[in-house]
C-alpha positions as CSV (number, residue, x, y, z in Angstrom):
1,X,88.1,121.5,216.8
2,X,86.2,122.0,213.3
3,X,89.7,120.4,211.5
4,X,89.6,117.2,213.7
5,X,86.1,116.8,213.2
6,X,86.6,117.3,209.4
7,X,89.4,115.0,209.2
8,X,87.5,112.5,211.6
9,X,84.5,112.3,209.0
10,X,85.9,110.4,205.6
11,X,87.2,107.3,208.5
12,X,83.6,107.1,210.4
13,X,82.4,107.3,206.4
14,X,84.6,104.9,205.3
15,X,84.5,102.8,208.3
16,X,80.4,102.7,207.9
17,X,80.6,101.9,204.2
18,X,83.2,99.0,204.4
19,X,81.1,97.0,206.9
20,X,77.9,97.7,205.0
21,X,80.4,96.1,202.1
22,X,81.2,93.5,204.1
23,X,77.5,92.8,205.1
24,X,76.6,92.5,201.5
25,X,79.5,90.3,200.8
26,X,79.2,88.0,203.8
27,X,75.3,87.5,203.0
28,X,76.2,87.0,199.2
29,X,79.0,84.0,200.6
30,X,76.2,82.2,202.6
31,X,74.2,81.4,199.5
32,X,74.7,78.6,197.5
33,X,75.6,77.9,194.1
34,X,72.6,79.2,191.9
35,X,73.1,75.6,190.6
36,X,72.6,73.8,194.3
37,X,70.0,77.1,195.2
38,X,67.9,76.2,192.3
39,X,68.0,72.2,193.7
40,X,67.0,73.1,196.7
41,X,64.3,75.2,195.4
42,X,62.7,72.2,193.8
43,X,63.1,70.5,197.0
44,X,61.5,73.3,199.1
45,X,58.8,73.6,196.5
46,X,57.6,69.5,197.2
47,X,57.7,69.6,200.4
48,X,55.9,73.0,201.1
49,X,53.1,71.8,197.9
50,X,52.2,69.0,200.7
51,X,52.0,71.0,203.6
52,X,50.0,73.4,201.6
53,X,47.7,71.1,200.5
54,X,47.2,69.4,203.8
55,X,46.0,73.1,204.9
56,X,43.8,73.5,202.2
57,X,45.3,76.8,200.3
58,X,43.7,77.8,198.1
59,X,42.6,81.3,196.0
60,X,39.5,82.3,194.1
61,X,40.4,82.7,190.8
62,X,40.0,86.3,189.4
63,X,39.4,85.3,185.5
64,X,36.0,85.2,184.3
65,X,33.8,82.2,183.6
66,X,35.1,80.3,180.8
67,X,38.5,81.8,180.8
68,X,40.9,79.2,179.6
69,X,42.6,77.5,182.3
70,X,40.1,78.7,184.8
71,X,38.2,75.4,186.6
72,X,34.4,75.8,186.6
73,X,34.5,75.8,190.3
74,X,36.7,79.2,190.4
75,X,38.8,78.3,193.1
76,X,42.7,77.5,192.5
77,X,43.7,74.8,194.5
78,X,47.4,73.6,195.5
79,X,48.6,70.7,194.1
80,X,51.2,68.2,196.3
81,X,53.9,67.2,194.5
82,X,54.4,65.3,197.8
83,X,52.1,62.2,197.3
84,X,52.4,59.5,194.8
85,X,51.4,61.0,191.9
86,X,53.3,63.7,192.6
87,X,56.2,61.9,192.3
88,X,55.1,59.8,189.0
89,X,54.4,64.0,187.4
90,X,58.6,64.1,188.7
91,X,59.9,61.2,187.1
92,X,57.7,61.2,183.4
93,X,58.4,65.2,183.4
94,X,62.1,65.6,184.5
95,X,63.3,65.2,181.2
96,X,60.3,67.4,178.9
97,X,60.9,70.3,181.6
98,X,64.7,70.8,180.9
99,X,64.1,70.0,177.2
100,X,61.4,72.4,177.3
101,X,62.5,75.1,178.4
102,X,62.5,77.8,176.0
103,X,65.6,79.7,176.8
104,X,67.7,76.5,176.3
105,X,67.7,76.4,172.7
106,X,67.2,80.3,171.8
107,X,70.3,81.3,173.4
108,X,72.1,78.5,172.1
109,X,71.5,78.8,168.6
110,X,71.7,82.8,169.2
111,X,75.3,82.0,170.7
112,X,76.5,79.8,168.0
113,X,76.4,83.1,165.3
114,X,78.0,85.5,168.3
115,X,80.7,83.0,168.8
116,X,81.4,83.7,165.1
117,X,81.8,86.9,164.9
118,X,83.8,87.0,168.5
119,X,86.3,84.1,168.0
120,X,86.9,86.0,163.7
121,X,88.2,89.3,166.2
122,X,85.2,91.1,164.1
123,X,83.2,92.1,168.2
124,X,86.9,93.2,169.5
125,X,88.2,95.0,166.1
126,X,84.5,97.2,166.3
127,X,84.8,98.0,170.0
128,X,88.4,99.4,169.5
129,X,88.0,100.9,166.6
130,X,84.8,102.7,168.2
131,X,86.3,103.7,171.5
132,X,90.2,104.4,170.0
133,X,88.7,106.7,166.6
134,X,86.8,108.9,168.6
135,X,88.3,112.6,169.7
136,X,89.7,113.6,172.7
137,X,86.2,115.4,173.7
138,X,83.6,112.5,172.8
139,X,86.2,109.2,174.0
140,X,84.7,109.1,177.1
141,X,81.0,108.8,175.6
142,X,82.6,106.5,173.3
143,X,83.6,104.4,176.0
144,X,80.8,103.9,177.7
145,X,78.3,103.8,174.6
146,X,80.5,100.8,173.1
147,X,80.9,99.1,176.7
148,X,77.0,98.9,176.2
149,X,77.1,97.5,173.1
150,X,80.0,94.9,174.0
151,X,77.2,93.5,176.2
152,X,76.1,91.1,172.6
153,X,79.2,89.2,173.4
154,X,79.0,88.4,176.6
155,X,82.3,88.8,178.7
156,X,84.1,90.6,175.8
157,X,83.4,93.9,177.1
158,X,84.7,92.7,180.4
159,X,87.8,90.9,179.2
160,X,88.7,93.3,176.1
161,X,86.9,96.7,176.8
162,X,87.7,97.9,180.0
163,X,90.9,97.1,180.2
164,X,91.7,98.9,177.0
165,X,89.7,101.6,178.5
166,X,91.7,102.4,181.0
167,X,95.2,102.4,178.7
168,X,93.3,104.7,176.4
169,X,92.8,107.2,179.6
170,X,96.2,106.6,180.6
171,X,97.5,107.5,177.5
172,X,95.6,110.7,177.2
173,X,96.9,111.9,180.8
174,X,93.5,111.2,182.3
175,X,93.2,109.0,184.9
176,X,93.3,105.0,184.4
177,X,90.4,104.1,186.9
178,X,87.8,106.8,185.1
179,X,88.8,104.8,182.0
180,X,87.6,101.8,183.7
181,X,85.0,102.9,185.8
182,X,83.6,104.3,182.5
183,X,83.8,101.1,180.8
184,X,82.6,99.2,183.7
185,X,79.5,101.3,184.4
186,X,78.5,100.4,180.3
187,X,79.4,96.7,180.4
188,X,77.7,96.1,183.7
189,X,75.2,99.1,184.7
190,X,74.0,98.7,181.3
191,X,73.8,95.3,180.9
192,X,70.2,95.1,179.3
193,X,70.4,98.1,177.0
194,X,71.2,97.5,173.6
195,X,70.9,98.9,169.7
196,X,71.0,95.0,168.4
197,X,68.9,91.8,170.4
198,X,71.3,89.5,172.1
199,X,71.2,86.2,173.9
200,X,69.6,87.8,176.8
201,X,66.5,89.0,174.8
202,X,65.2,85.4,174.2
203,X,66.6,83.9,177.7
204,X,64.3,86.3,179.3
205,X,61.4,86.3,177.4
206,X,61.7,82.2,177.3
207,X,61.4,82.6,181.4
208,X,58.7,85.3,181.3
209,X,56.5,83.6,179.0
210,X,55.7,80.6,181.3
211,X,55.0,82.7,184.0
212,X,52.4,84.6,182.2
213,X,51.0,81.4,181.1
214,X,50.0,81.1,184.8
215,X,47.5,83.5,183.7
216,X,47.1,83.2,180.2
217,X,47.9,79.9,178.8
218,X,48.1,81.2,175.8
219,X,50.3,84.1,176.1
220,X,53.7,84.6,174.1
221,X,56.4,86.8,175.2
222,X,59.2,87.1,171.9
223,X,62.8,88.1,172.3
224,X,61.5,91.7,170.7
225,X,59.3,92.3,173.5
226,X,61.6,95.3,175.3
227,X,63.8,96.5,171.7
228,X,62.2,100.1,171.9
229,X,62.9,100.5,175.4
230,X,66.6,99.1,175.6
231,X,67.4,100.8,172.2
232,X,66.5,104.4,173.7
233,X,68.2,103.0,177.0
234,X,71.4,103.1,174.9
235,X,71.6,106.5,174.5
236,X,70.3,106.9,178.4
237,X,72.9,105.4,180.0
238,X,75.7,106.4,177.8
239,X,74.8,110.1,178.4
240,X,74.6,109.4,182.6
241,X,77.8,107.6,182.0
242,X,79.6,110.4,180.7
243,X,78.6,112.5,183.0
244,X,79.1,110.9,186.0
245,X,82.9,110.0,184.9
246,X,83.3,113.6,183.9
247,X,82.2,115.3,186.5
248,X,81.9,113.0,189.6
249,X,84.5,110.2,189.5
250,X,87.4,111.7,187.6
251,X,87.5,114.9,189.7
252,X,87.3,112.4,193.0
253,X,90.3,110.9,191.6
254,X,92.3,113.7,190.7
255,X,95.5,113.6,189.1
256,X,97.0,110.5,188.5
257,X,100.7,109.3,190.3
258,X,102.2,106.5,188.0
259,X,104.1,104.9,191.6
260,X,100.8,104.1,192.7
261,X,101.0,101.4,190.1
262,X,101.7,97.6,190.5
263,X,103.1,97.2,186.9
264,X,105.6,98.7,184.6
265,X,103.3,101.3,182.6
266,X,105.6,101.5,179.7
267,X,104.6,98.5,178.6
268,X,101.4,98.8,178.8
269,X,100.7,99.5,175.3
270,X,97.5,99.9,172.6
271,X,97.2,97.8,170.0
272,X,96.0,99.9,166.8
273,X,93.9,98.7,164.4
274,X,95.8,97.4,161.5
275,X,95.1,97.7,157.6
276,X,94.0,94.5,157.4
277,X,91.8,95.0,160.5
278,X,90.2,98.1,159.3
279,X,89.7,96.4,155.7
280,X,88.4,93.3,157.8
281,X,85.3,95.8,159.5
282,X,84.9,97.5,156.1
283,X,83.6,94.3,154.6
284,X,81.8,92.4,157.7
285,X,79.8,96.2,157.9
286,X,79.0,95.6,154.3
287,X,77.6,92.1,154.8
288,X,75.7,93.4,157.8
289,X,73.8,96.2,155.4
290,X,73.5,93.6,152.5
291,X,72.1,91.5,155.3
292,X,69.7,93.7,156.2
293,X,68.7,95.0,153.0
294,X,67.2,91.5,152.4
295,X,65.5,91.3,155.6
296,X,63.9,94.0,154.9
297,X,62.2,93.3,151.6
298,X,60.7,89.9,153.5
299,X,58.8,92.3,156.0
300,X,58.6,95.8,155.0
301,X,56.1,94.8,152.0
302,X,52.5,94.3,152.4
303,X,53.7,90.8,150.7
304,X,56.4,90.0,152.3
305,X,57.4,86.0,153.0
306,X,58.0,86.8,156.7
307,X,54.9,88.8,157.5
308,X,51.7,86.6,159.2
309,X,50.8,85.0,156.1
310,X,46.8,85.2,157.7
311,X,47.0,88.7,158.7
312,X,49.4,90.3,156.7
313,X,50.6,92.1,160.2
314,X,54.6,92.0,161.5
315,X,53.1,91.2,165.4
316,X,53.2,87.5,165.6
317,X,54.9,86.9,162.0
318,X,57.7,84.4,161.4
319,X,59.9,87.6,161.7
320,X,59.2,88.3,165.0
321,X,58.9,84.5,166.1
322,X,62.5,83.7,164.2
323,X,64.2,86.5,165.8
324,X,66.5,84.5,167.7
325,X,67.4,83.4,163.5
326,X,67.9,86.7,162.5
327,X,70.3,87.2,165.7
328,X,72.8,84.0,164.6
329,X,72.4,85.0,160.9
330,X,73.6,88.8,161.7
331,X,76.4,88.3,163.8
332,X,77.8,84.8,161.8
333,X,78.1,85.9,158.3
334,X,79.7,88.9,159.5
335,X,82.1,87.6,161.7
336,X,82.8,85.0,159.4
337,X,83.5,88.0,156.3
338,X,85.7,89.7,158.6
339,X,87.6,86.7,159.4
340,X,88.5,85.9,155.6
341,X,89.7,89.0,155.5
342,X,92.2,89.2,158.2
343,X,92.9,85.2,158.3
344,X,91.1,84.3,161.5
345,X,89.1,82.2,159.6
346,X,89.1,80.1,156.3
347,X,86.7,77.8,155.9
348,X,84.1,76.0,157.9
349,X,86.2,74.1,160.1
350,X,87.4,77.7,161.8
351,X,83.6,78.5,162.3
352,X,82.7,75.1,163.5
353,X,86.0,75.5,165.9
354,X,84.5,78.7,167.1
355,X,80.9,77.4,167.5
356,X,82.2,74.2,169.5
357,X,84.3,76.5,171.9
358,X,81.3,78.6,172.8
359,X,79.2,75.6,173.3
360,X,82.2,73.9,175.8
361,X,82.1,77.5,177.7
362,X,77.8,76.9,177.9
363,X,78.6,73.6,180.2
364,X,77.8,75.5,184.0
365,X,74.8,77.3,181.7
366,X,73.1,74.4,181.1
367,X,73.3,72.6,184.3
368,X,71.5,75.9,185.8
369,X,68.9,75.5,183.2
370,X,68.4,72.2,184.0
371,X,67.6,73.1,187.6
372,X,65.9,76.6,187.1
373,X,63.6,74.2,184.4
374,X,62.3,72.0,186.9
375,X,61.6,74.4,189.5
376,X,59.6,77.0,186.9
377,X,57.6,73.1,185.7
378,X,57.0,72.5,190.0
379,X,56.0,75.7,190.6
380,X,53.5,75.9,188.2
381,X,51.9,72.7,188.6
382,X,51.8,72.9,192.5
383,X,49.4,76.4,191.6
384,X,51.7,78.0,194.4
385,X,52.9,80.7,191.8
386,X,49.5,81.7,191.0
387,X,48.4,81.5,194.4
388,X,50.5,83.8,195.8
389,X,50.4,85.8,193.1
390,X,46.3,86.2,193.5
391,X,46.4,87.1,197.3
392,X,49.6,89.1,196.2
393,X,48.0,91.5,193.7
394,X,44.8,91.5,196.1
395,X,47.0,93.1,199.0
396,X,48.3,95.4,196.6
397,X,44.8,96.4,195.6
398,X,43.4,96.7,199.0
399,X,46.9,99.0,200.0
400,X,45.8,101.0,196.9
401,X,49.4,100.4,195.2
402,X,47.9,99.6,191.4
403,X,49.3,102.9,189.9
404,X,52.6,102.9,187.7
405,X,54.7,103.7,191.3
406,X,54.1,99.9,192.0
407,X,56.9,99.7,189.6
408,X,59.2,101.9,191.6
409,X,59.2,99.2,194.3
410,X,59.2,96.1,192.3
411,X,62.4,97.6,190.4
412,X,64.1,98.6,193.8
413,X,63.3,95.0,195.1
414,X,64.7,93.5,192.0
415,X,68.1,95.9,192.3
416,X,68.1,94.8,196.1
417,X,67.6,91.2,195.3
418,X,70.9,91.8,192.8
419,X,73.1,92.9,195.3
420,X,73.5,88.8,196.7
421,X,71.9,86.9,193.2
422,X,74.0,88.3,190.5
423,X,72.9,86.1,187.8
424,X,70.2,87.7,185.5
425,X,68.7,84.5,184.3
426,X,68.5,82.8,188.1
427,X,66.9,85.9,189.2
428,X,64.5,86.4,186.8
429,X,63.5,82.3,187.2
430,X,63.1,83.2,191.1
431,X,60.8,85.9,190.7
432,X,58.9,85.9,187.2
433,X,56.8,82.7,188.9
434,X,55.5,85.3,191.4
435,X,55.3,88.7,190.3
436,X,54.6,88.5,186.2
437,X,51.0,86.9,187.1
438,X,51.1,89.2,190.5
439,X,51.1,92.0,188.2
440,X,49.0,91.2,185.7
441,X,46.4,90.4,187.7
442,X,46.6,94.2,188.5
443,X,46.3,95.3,184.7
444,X,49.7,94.6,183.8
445,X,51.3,93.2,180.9
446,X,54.7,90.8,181.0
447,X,56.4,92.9,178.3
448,X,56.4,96.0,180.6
449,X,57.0,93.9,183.7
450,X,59.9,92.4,182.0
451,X,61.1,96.0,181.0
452,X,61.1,97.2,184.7
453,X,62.8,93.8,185.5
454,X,65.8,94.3,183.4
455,X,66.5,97.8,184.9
456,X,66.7,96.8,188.8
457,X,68.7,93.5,187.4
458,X,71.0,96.0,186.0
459,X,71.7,99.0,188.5
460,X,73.3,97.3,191.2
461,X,75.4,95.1,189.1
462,X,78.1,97.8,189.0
463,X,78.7,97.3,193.2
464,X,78.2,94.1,194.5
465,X,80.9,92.0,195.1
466,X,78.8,89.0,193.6
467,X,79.2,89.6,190.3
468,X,80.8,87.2,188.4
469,X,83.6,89.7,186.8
470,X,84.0,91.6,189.6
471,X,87.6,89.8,190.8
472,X,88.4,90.3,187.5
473,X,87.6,93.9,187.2
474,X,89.6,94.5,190.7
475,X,92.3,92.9,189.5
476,X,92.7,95.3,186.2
477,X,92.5,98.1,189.1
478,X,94.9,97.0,190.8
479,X,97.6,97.1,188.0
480,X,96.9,101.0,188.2
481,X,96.6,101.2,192.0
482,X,98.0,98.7,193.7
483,X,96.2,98.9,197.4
484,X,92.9,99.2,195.5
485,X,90.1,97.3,197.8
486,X,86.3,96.0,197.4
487,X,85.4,99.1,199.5
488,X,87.3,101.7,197.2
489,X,86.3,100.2,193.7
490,X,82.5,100.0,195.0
491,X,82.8,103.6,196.1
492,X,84.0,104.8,193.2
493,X,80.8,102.6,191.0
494,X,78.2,104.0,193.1
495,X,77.4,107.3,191.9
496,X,76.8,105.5,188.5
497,X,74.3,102.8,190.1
498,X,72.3,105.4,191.8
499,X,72.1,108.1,188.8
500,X,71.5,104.9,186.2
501,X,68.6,103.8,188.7
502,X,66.8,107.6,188.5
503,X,67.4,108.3,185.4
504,X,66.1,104.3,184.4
505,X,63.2,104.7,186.6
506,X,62.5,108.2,185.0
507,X,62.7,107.1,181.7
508,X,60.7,104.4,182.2
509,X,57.8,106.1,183.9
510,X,58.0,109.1,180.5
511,X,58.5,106.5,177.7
512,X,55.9,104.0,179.3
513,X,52.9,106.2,181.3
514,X,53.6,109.4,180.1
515,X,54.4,109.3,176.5
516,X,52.1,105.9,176.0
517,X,55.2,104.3,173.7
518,X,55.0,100.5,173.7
519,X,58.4,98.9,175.3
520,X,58.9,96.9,172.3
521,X,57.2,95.8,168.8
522,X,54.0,94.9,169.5
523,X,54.1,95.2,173.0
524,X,51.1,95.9,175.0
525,X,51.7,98.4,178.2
526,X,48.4,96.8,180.1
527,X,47.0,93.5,180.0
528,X,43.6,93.1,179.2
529,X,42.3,89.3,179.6
């Protein structure tokens, strides 16, 4: 009786978790394009500003007499987009909003120095020579901790990385899918932590900032605003990584059979790093020093050219405000070094070759943007954000929910949200409208929201079908076991996305509440208006 019941268990398990699967990926498929979800947002967002209006919504505005932005009256009133002057604001702002929009041209000009140093080979030469020089003992930190890092260059780590992560396991008798589950858990369920700022530092911040202007119309938000916090993440998430591969998913697996395999594994074979190649990194990690070096006599001096030339201070210099600058001139000239080295790249027409091809990948980007701009631009001037977020942060006042575990619930709400919106940037232009001022208003600043933001947006990448690379990362498992399914790879990512969304939390709660460290240069932990 006990061994049928036994055996009975995994399929009443498995059966459970494949429809909860197929829930998740059946919801996911009834959405939209974010593209077309964002259009219809704008639509929703006219057409509910009018009804609002008709009923009178409104909110008393919390912000003191004389607060800018605050109307002497105090009350914050919708205003319809759905009338004829709504519709003029439409047409004479259409353009302004998606030209506006700060994320637009930071991650642009960030992308143009990345797509340097990715098209030279000088991103793909580092990863491999990080994961494939490390010993035995330490390769499966490795992996993970440079999956992290890939996450500068966008879908290298998903392209390049995990597939050679699961050759390198092969290769050392281990099993293939740790290898890739590894690499997969850094890439994806890490996707925010970093050592170096990327294109998703000022493509955040550029969506955050309006929406604490809904508050504070004066309020910046720079790319550095969560460096502290996603720099110790690093370290975080590699450890977790580690472990979980070590001691959860690789014993799961067991020992590997090579029939289970769709492809001929002798030929699946590692490319070493070659002379040239290691010379090639030798001289790019020069530049990168000498490059640094000089950056740091313009801020580290009481003097220095890119301090506040009022103040003398780092917070707010041209440092700070030109770090999306700093990110194109650290990843270009050293990509472009490396690339003289091995050949890649000769003159300016191979960089301006790499630049336009990163640009003609951008096209889907920057119709998004052009949607998510005009729905941040309605949003804010129907009031609706503000609004909601008034009556919001009232209701959490009046449940008593104003204490750091309000961040608990906003982070398992954003994780949640993940599972059928995979896209960091849509998210973040969905929800930064209502919860940045929401949780301001509560004593909050948009740094730290931010901060919390990034970890939910990251967790659940790692199982939900909606990811953009998840076909992709199936389809590498699948060379290694060929009846691999949705329900099996999602299994095997899970343990990561619930220990990364502990130990995250944890962290969060110590670095932030407990140990009182700012999330990032600057940063304030509570707003104060």
């Amino acid at each position: 009786m006990s061994k049928a019941v036994s055996s009975d268990m995994p399929e009443q398990q498995k059966g459970w978790f494949n429809r909860f699967l197929a829930t998740v990926e059946f919801l996911g498929n009834l959405l939209p394009h974010p593209i077309t979800l964002f259009a219809l947002f704008c639509v929703a967002i006219v057409v509910i500003s009018g009804i609002a209006d008709w009923a009178g919504l409104s909110a008393i505005d919390p912000r003191p007499e004389g607060a800018k932005g605050r109307d002497p009256d105090g009350v914050i009133e919708v205003v319809s987009l759905f009338s004829a002057e709504g519709l003029r604001r439409i047409f004479e702002g259409l353009v302004t909003n998606f030209t506006g929009f700060a994320p637009l041209g930071t991650v642009l000009v960030a992308l143009l120095g990345v797509s340097v140093a990715e098209h030279s080979g000088l991103l793909s030469a580092a990863m491999r020579g990080m994961v494939m020089g490390a010993s035995k003992r330490l390769v499966t930190f490795m992996v993970v901790f440079a999956a992290i890092l890939s996450n500068t260059a966008s879908e290298l780590g998903y392209v390049v990385l995990i597939p050679l992560a699961a050759m390198i396991f092969h290769s050392l008798g281990r099993h293939p899918l740790a290898g890739l589950a590894a690499a997969f858990a850094g890439v994806s369920g890490g996707y925010s932590a970093n050592l170096l700022l990327g294109t998703i530092d000022p493509l955040l911040a550029g969506i955050t900032t309006p929406a604490a202007q809904m508050i504070d119309p004066d309020y910046q938000v720079g790319a550095e605003a969560n460096y502290y916090f996603m720099f110790v993440s690093v370290f975080m998430i590699a450890i977790l990584g580690t472990w979980v591969t070590e001691k959860i998913v690789e014993p799961r697996l067991g020992k590997y059979d090579p029939s289970e395999a769709s492809i001929d594994l002798g030929e699946n074979k590692i490319d070493h790093l070659s002379k040239k190649e290691k010379t090639g990194l030798k001289w790019a990690g020069l530049s990168f020093v000498l490059i640094g070096v000089i950056l740091a006599f313009t801020i580290i001096p009481d003097d220095g050219i890119l301090r506040h030339q009022e103040t003398g201070e780092v917070k707010g210099s041209p440092f700070l405000e030109g770090i999306v600058v700093i990110i194109f001139i650290t990843f270009a000239i050293p990509g472009f070094v490396y690339g003289r080295v091995v050949g890649s790249m000769k003159n300016d027409r191979d960089i301006i070759d790499a630049m336009s091809k990163s640009m003609g990948s951008m096209g889907m980007y920057i119709v998004l943007v052009f949607f998510a701009a005009q729905f941040v631009a309605f949003f804010k001037w129907t009031n609706l954000g503000t609004i909601l977020a008034v009556n919001g942060a009232a209701l959490l006042q009046a449940l008593n929910l104003t204490g750091p575990e309000v961040f608990v619930f906003f982070i398992l709400m954003c994780a949640m949200v993940n599972l059928s919106l995979g896209s960091s940037s849509a998210q973040w232009a969905v929800t930064a409208p209502i919860f940045v001022p929401m949780l301001m208003l509560i004593g909050y600043a948009p740094e730290t929201i931010q901060a919390a933001y990034r970890i939910g947006d990251s967790v659940t990448n790692l199982i939900t079908p909606m990811m953009s690379y998840f076909g992709l990362i199936l389809a590498v498992a699948t060379k290694y076991k060929k009846n691999m399914g949705i329900g099996t790879l999602v299994a095997t990512m899970l343990p990561y996305s619930m220990l990364f969304f502990l130990g995250w939390v944890c962290l969060f709660y110590l670095w932030v509440f407990v140990l009182g460290m700012p999330v990032g240069p600057g940063s304030p932990t509570y707003y104060q208006p």
